[in-house]
C-alpha positions in Angstrom: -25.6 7.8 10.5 -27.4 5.4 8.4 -26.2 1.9 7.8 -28.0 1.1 5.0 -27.5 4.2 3.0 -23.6 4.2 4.0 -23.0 0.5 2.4 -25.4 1.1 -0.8 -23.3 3.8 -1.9 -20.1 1.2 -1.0 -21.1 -1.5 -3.0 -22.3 1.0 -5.6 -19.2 2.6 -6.1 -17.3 -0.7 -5.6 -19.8 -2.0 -8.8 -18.5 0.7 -10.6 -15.0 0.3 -9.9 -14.8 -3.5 -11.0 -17.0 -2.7 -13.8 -14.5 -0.3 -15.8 -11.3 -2.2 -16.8 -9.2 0.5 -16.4 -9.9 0.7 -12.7 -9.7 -3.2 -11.7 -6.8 -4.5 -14.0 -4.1 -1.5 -13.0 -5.1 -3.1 -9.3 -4.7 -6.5 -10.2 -1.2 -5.9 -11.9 0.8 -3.7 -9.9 0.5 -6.1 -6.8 1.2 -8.9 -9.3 5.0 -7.6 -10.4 5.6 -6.0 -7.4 4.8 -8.2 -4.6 4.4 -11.6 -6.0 6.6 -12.1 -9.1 9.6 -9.7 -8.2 10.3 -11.5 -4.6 9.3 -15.0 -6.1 11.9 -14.7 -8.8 14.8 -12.9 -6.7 14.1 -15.2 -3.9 14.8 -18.1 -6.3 17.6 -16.9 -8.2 19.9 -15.8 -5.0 18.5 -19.2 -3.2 20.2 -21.2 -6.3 23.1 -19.3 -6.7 25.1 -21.6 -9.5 22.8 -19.8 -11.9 24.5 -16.4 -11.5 28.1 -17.8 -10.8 30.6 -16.1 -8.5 29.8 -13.0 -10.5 28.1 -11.7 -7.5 31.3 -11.3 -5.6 31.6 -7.8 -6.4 28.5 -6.7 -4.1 29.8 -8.7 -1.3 31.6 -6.1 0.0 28.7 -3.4 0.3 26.2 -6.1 1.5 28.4 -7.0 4.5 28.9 -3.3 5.0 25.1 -3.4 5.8 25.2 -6.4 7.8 28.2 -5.2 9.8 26.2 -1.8 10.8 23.2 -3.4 11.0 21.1 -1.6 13.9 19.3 -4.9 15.4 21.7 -7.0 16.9 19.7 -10.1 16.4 19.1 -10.0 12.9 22.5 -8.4 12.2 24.1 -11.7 13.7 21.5 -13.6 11.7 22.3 -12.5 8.3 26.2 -13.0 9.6 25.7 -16.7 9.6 24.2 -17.5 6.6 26.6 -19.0 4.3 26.9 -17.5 0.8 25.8 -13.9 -0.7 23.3 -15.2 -2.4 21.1 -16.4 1.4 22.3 -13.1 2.8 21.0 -11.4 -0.1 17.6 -13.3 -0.3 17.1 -13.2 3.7 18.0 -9.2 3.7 15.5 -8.2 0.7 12.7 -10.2 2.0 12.6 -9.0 5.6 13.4 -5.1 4.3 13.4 -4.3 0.7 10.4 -5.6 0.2 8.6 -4.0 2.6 8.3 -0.6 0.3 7.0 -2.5 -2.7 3.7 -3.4 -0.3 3.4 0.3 0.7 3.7 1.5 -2.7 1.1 -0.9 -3.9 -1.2 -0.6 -1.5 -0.7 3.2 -2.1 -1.3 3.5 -6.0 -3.9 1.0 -5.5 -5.8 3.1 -3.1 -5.0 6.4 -5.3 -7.0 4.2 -7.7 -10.0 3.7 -6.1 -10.3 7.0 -4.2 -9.5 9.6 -6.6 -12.7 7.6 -9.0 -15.2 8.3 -5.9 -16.7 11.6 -6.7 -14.3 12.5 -9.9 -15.9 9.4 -11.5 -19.3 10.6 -10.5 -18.7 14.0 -11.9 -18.3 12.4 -15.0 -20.5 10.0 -15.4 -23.1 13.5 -14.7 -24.3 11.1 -11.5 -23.0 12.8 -8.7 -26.3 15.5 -8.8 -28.1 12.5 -8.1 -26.1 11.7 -5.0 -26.6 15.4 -3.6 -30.6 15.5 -3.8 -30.9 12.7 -2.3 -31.5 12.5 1.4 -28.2 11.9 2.7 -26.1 13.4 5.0 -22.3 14.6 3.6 -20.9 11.9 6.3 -22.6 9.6 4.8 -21.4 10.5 1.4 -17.7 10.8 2.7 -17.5 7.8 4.9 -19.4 5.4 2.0 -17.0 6.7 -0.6 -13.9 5.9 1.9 -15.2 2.3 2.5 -15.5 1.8 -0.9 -12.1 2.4 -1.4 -10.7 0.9 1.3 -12.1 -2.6 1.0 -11.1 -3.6 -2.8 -7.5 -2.2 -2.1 -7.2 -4.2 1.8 -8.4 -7.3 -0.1 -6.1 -7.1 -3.0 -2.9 -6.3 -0.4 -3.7 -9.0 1.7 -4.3 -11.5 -1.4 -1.1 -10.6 -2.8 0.5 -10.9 0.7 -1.0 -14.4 1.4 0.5 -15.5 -2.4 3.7 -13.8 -2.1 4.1 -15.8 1.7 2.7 -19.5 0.1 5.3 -18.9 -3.0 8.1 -17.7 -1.2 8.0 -20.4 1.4 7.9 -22.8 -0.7 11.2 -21.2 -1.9 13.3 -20.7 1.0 11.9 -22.9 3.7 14.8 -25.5 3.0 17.5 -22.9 3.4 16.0 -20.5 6.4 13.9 -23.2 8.0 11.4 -20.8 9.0 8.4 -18.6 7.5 10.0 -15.5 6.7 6.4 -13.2 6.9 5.5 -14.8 10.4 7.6 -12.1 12.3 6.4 -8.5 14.3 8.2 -6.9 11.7 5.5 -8.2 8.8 2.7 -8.5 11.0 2.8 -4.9 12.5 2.9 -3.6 8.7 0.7 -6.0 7.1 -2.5 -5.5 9.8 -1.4 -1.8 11.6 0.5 0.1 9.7 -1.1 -0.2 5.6 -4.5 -0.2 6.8 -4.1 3.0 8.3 -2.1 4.1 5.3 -4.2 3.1 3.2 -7.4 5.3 5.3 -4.9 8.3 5.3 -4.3 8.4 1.6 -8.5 7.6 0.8 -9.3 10.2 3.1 -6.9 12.6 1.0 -8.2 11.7 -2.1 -11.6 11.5 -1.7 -11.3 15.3 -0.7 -9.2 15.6 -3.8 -11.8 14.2 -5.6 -14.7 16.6 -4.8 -12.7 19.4 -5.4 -11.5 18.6 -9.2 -13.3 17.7 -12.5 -12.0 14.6 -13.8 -9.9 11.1 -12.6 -6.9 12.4 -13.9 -6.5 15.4 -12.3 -7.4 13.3 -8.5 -4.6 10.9 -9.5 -2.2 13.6 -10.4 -2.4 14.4 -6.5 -2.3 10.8 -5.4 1.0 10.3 -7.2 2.8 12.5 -4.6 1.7 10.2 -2.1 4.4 7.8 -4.0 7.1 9.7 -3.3 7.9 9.3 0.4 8.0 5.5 -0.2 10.5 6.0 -2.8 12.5 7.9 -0.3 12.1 4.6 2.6 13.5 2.3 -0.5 16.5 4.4 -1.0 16.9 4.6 3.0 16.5 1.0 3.5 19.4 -0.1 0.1 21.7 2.6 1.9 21.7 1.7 5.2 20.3 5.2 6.4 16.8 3.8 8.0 15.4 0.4 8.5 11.4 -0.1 9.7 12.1 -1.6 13.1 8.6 -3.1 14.9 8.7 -0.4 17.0 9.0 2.2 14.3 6.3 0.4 12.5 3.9 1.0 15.4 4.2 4.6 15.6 3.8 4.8 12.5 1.0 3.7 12.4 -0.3 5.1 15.3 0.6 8.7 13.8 -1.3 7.7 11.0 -4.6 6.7 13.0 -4.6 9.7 15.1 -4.1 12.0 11.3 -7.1 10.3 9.9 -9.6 11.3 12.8 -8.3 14.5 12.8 -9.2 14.4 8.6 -12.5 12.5 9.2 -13.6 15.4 11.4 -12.6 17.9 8.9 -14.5 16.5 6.1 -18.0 17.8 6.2 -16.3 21.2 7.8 -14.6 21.9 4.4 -17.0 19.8 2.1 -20.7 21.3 1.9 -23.5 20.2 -0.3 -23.0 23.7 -2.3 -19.8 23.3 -2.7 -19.7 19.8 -4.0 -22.6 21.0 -6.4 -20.9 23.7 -7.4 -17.9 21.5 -8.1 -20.2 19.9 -10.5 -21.6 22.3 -12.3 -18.2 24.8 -12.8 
């Protein structure tokens, strides 16, 4: 494969994704509520607890029904100790629930990116170009897929460096420690959504050269969404909780299903067909 060719059609399609507004500001947002200003906000309003009174006594009882069947032992007696609902609440969502809201930003954002690869070339009547010129369909694939993959690792890791500094800032004085600094975070943060985030590309992108327009690619990517949905109803019931180790098959399932996809790509994807994709 060739280097060169491989990157110029990255940083072309990356030009073209932070060119068109309604690309690049979707990106920007969703990681903005969901991972930054969401936690920052809960974190501070269960941390001060006066401003929601004694209200909050009626969840007490289901929250220390979680806590009490808690499957880690360690951070079941954790949570245990911490004085008021408010702490157990704070401590609790930020080690669990907020795990999700990372997957399903780093999802949509990826759903973004990848479904305007060769569905944004379609119409912008560009992508004949790309298939006269002398490269090679893995080339095509595997430029399109970094393309996507860098502007939605960056924005994910941005928004998990902000989230952490703001946070912190937060809660040190109550937990004394750096809530994101565990396995738990790490393993998700730097194994398990870069993987994810390849998967769903790798789907998309071969969405992509199949349909006629960005809409119709992100229709697809939306049922990506739904399985994360699923792991925030798990985790608020008590039903499944990402433990380290689940985290690392996880994402070891996920790097041996994108090989097995990158080798399928130019098996199912020939220059005909993507022209004829074009044309039709």
């Amino acid at each position: 494969m060739n280097k060169y060719i491989i990157t110029a059609i990255a940083a072309k399609d990356m030009k073209a994704t932070f060119s068109s507004k309604k690309i690049w500001v979707p990106m920007m947002i969703l990681p903005l509520i969901l991972c930054i200003i969401l936690p920052a906000v809960f974190a501070y309003i269960g941390i001060n607890t006066e401003l929601i009174g004694e209200s909050s006594k009626d969840l007490e009882k289901p929250i220390n029904a979680v806590i009490q069947n808690f499957p880690n032992e360690e951070m079941r007696n954790t949570l245990a100790a911490l004085p008021t609902l408010g702490f157990k609440s704070v401590y609790f969502f930020l080690n669990f629930m907020l795990i999700p809201f990372f997957l399903m930003a780093a999802i949509i954002n990826s759903m973004v990116t990848s479904s305007n690869s060769f569905a944004g070339e379609k119409e912008r009547n560009t992508l004949e170009t790309l298939l006269f010129a002398p490269i090679s369909i893995s080339e095509l694939f595997l430029g399109k897929v970094i393309a996507s993959f860098v502007p939605t690792i960056l924005i994910t890791y941005m928004a998990f460096l902000l989230n952490g500094l703001i946070v912190t800032l937060i809660t040190y004085r109550v937990f004394n420690e750096i809530i994101f600094l565990n396995s738990t975070w790490l393993l998700l943060m730097f194994w398990v959504i870069p993987a994810l985030v390849i998967f769903n590309i790798v789907l998309n992108v071969l969405v992509s050269a199949r349909v006629k327009s960005f809409q119709e690619a992100q229709q697809f990517g939306g049922i990506m969404v739904l399985p994360v949905v699923g792991l925030i109803i798990s985790q608020v019931s008590g039903l499944f909780f990402l433990s380290p180790l689940t985290l690392f098959l996880i994402g070891a399932g996920l790097l041996i299903a994108n090989g097995f996809l990158l080798k399928l790509i130019t098996k199912f994807n020939q220059r005909n067909t993507l022209f004829e994709s074009q044309i039709h």
